[in-house]
C-alpha positions in Angstrom: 7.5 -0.2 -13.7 5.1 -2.3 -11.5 8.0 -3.5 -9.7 9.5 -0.2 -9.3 6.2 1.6 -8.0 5.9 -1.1 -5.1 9.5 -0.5 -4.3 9.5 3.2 -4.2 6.9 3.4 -1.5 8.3 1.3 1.0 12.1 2.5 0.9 10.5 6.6 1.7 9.2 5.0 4.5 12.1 3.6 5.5 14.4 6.8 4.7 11.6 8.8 7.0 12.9 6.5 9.8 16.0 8.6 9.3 14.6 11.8 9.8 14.8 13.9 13.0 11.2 14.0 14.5 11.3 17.3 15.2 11.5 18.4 11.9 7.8 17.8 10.9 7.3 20.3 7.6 10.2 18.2 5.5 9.2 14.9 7.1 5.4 15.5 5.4 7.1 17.7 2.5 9.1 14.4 1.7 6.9 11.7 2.2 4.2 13.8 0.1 7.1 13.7 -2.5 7.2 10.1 -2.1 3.6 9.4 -2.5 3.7 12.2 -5.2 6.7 9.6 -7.2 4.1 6.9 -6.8 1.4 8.9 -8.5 4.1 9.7 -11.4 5.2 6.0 -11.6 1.8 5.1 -11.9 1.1 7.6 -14.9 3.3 5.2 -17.8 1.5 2.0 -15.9 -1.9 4.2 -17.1 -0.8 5.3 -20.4 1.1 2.7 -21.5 -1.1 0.1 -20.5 -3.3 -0.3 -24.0 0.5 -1.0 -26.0 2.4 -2.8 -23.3 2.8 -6.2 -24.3 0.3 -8.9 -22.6 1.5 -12.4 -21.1 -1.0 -15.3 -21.7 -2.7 -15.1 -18.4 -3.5 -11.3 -19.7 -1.3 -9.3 -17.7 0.9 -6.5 -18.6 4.0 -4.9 -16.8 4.7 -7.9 -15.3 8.3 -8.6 -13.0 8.8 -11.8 -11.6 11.6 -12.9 -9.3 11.8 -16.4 -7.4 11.3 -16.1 -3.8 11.1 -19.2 -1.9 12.8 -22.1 -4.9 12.2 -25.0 -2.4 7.9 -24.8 -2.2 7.7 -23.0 -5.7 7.0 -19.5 -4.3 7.5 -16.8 -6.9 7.4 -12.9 -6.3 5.2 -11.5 -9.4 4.1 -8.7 -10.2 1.6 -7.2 -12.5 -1.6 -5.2 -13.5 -4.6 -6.3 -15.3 -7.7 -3.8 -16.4 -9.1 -4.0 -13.1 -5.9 -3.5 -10.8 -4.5 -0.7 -13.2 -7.6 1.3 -12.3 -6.8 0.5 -8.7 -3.3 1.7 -8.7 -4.2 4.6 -10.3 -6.5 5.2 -7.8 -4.6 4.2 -5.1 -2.1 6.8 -6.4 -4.0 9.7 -6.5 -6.0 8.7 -3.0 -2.4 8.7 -1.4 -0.9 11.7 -3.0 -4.2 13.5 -1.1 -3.5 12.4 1.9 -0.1 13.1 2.3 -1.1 16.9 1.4 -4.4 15.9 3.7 -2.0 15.2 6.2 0.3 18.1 6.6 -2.1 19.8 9.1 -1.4 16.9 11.8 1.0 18.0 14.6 1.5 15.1 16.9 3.3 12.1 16.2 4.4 13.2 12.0 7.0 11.1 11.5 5.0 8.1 12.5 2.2 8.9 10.7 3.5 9.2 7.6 5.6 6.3 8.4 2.3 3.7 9.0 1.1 6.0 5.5 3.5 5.0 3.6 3.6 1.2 4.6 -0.5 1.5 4.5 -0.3 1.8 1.1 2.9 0.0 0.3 0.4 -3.0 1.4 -2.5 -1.6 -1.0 0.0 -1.1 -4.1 0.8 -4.9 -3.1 -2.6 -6.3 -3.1 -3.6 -4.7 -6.6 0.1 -5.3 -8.3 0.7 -9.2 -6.8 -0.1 -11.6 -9.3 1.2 -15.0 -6.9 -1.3 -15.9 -4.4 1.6 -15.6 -1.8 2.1 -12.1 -2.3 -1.5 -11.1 -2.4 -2.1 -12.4 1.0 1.3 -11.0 2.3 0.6 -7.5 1.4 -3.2 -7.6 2.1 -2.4 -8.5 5.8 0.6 -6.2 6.0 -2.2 -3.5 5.3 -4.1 -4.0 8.0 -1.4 -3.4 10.5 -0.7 0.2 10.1 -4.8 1.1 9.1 -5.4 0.1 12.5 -3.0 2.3 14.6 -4.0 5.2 12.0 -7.3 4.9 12.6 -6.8 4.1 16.7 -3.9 7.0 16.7 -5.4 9.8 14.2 -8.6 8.9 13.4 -11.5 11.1 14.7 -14.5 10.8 16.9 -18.1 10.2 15.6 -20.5 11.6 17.5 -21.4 7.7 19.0 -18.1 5.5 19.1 -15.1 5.8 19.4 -12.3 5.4 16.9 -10.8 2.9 19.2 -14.1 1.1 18.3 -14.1 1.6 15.1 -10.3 0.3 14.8 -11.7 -2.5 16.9 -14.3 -3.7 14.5 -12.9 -2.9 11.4 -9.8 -5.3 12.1 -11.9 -7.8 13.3 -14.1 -7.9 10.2 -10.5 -8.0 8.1 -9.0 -10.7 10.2 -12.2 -12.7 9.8 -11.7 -12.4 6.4 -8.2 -13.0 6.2 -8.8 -16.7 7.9 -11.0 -17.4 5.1 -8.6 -16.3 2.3 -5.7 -18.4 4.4 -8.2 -21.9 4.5 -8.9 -21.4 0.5 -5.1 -20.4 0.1 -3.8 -23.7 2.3 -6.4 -25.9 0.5 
């Protein structure tokens, strides 16, 4: 199930690149749809979590797949009680804004595009059990958060959203260096 929630999201997204961009109500109808089969995916992680059966690092729903044989890199996923909270949030925060995001008019199929891969990158940070992945998908989240924000985001009263995109990637990049020197070392 882990495997196939953080699989689900990212091939919408790439179906919507499909899509005429002129027709905006069924590209938001059917990427809603999509985040709404995330939120559904994530219900059995939820409820099933208690009985599933628990490796010895403590993890449950757990798909792994080698990635990279030569260095030993290892696509795995997973949920813990922490990140199974997190999907499930995740899941519900996303299946809000896709309905949140049916009043937007300019630019729809890109939106929902960046939405989609926005939390694609979320689902991958909470589900990644391999160091790897975690990074991967934390950084892959930051790209389409920016242009949302830059793009649709709206105007305080005293900055822009340009700054705001500005200095909230900045703050995450800084971050991400730090995770990359522990990660490397």
């Amino acid at each position: 199930a882990s495997w196939f929630l953080n699989g689900c999201v990212p091939i919408g997204g790439l179906i919507l690149l499909f899509f005429p961009k002129e027709k905006k109500d069924l590209i938001a109808r059917f990427a809603t749809g999509v985040a709404g089969l995330g939120f559904l995916v994530s219900l059995p992680l939820w409820f099933g979590w208690a009985s599933a059966p628990v490796d010895e690092f403590g993890f449950r729903f757990v798909f792994e797949a080698n990635w990279i044989q030569a260095i030993g890199v290892k696509y795995i996923l997973g949920v813990d009680g922490i990140s199974i909270a997190m999907v499930m949030l995740t899941s519900i925060v996303i299946l809000a804004g896709g309905f949140i995001s049916m009043s937007i008019q300019d630019r729809v199929k890109e939106h929902y595009i960046l939405l989609l891969a926005l939390v694609t990158g979320v689902f991958g940070v909470f589900l990644s059990i391999a160091l790897f992945f975690f990074y991967f998908f934390y950084e892959m989240a930051v790209i389409p958060m920016y242009l949302l924000i830059g793009v649709w985001g709206s105007r305080a009263q005293q900055y822009s959203k340009e700054y705001a995109t500005m200095k909230l990637t900045l703050y995450l990049t800084t971050g991400a260096v730090f995770a990359l020197v522990g990660l490397l070392a």
